[in-house]
C-alpha positions in Angstrom: 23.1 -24.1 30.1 21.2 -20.9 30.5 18.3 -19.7 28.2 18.3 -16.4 26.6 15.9 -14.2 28.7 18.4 -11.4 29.2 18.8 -11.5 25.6 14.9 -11.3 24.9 14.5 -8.1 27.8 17.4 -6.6 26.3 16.1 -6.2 22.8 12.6 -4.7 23.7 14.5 -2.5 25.9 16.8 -1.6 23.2 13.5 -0.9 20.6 12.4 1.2 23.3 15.3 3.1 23.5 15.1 4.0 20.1 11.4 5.3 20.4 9.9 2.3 18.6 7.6 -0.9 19.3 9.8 -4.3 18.4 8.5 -6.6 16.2 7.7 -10.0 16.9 7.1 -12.9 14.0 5.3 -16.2 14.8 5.7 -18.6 12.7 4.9 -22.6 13.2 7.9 -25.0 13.6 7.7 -27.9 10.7 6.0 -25.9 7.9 5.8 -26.2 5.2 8.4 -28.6 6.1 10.7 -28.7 9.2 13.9 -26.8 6.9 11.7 -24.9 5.4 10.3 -23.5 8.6 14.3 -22.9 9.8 14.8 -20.9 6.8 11.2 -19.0 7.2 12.9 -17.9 10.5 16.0 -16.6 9.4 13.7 -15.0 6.4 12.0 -12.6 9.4 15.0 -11.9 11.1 16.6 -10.6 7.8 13.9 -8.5 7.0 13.9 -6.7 10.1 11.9 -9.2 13.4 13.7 -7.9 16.4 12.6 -11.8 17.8 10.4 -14.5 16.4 8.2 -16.8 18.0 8.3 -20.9 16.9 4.6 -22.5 17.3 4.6 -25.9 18.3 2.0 -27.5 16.4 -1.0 -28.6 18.0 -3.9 -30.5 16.4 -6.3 -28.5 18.4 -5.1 -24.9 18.7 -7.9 -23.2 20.5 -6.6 -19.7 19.9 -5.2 -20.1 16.6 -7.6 -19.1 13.4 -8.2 -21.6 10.5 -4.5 -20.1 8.4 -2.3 -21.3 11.5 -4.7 -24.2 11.8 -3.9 -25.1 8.3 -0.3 -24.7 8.5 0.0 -26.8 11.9 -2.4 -29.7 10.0 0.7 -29.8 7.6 3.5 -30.1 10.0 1.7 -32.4 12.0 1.2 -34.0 8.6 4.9 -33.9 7.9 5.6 -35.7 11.1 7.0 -32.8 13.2 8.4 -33.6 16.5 9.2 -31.5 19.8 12.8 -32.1 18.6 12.5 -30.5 15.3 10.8 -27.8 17.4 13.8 -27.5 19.2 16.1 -27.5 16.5 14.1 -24.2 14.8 14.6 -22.5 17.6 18.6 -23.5 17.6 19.2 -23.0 14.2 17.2 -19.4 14.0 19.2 -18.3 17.2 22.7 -19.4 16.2 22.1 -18.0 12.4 21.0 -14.6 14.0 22.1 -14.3 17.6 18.5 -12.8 18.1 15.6 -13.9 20.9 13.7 -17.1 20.1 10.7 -18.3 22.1 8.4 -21.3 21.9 4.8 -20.8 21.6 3.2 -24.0 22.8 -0.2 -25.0 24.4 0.1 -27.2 27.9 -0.2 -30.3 26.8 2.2 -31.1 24.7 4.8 -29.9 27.7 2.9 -31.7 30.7 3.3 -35.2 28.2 6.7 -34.1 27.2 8.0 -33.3 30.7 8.7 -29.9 32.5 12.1 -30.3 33.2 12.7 -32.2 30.0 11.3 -29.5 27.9 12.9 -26.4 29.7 16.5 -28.0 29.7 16.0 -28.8 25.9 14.9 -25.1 25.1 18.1 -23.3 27.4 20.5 -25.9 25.5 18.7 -24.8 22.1 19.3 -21.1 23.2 15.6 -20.4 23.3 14.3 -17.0 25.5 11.3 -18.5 26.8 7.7 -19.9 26.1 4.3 -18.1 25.3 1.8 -20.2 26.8 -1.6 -19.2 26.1 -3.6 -21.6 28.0 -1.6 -22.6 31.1 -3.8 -20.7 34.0 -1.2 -19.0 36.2 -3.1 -20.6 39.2 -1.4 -24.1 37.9 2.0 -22.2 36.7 4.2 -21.8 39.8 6.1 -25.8 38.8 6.7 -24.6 35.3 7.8 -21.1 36.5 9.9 -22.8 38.6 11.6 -24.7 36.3 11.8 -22.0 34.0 13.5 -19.6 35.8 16.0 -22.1 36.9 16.8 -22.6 33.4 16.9 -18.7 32.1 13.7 -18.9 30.5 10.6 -16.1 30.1 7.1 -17.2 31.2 4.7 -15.3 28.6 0.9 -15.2 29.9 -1.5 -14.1 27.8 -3.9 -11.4 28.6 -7.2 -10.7 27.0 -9.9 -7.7 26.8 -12.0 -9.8 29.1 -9.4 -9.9 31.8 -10.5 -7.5 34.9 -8.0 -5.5 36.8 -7.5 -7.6 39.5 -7.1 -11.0 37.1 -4.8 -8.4 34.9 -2.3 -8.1 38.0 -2.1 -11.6 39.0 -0.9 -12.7 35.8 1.9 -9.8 35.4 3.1 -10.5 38.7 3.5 -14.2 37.5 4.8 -13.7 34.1 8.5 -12.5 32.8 9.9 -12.1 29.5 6.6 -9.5 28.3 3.2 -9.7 28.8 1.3 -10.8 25.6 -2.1 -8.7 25.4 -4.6 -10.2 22.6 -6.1 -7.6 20.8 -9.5 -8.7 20.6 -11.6 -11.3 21.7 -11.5 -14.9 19.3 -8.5 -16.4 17.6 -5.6 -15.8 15.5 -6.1 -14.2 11.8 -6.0 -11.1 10.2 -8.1 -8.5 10.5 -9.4 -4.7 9.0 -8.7 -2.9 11.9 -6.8 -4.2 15.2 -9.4 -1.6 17.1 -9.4 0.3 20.6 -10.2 -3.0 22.5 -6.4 -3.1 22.7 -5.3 -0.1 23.4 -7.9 0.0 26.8 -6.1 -3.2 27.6 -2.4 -2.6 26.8 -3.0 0.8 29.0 -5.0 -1.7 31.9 -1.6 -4.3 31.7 0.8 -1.3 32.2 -0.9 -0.3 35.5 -0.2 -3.5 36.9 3.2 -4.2 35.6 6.9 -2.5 34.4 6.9 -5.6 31.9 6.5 -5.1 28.3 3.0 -5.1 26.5 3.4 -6.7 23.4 0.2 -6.8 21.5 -1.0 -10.0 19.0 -4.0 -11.0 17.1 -5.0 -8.9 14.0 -2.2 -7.1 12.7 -1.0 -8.1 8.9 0.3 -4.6 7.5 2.8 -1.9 7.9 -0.5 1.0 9.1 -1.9 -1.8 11.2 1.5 -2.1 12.7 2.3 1.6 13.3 -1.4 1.5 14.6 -0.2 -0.2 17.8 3.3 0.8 17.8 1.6 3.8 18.9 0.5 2.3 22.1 1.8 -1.0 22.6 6.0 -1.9 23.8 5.7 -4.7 20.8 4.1 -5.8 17.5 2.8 -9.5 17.1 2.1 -10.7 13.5 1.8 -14.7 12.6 -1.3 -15.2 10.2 0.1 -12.8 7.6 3.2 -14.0 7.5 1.7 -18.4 6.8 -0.5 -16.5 4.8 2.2 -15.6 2.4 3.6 -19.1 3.0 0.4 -21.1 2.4 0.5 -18.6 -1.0 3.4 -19.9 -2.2 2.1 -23.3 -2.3 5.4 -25.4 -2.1 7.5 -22.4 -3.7 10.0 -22.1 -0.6 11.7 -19.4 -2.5 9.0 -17.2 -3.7 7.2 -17.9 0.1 10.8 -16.8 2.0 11.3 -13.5 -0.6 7.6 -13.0 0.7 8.5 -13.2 4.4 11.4 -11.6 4.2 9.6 -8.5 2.3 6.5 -8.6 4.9 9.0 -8.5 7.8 11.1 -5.1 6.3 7.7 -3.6 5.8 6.3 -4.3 9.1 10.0 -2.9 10.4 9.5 0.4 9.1 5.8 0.3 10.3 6.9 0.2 14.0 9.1 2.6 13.3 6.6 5.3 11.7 4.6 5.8 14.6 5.6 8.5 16.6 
């Protein structure tokens, strides 16, 4: 079976054809418990995520700030497994017919298995993989088993990356490109800054890809911010953030989601 990356290039080029950024939700697989984090998914889509990201949880998330780092310790806690990973991204998909990617670090796929893990994620109907800390140098036997399998490579790219190091990693990647706004991890921030808009204009002299840019946004102004310059609009920490508030209230936490994603919607939408 064949993954979903015409599905995924299809929808940015349709939010582009209506004048607009997309928006893209992360949100970790397992939390605050594996159904919970099912429903969380479906909660985005509702409110207006043109795709969502599923984290696999990691117990040392080098780019992820201390609210995802939280919210992985609890799956983890909870016992989550590549296969409940798997089943997020099925269930999300099926409920919503929308693009689903995994966002994973290395390690848990090199244990796992290449072949294994890009099989599992076509079958699950997933678009592809976001993975932040495979150099593209070591890439080309995961690239090739994901594009046997229909599936996006997403490399991240970051204000430190020059012009040269820019291009090598578009030419490799598919899918979009994911620029980090800023130097440092995951979180919220005041002001997502002109750090990003130097790079998303640097990435789009090296690639036709889209430039989808993460790290820092949690509001609808932040999000019309970068909708200004950027193909796509990456929000995670607000969205645990509102889960973590909830504090075991999966209703109150999904109404929250739900309401965050239809405000971000109309952010990406305001910026022209």
């Amino acid at each position: 079976m064949s993954g979903n990356i015409k599905l995924l290039s299809d929808t940015l080029a349709a939010a582009k054809a209506e004048g607009r950024s997309a928006l893209i939700a992360y949100l970790p697989a397992g939390f605050p418990t594996v159904d919970g984090g099912i429903e969380a998914a479906k909660a985005v889509f509702d409110g207006g995520a043109d795709v969502v990201e599923v984290g696999l949880p990691h117990s040392d998330p080098v780019l992820d700030g201390p609210v995802i780092q939280t919210a992985d310790d609890i799956a983890l806690r909870g016992g989550v497994k590549i296969a409940d990973v798997m089943r997020t991204v099925r269930e999300a998909h099926a409920a919503t017919g929308k693009p689903v990617l995994v966002m994973t670090y290395w390690n848990p796929i090199d244990r796992y298995g290449i072949e294994r893990f890009t099989a599992e994620l076509a079958e699950a109907g997933g678009a592809g993989c976001i993975l932040p800390d495979l150099p593209v140098q070591e890439s080309a036997t995961w690239r090739e088993h994901a594009d046997k399998h229909g599936l996006a490579t997403v490399f991240v790219v970051a204000p430190s990356s020059k012009d040269a190091r820019l291009a090598e990693i578009t030419t490799a990647g598919s899918g979009f490109v994911y620029a980090a706004s800023l130097m440092g991890v995951t979180g919220t921030r005041e002001s997502v800054g002109e750090q990003a808009q130097d790079l998303v204009r640097r990435t789009k002299a090296t690639t036709g890809l889209p430039v989808c840019v993460g790290l820092g946004v949690s509001n609808a102004e932040q999000a019309a911010e970068v909708a200004r310059f950027a193909d796509g609009v990456i929000v995670g920490s607000a969205f645990v953030k509102l889960l973590l508030a909830a504090d075991g209230d999966l209703t109150a936490g999904l109404a929250g989601v739900r309401a965050l994603a239809g405000e971000l919607a109309e952010g990406v939408r305001k910026h022209s």
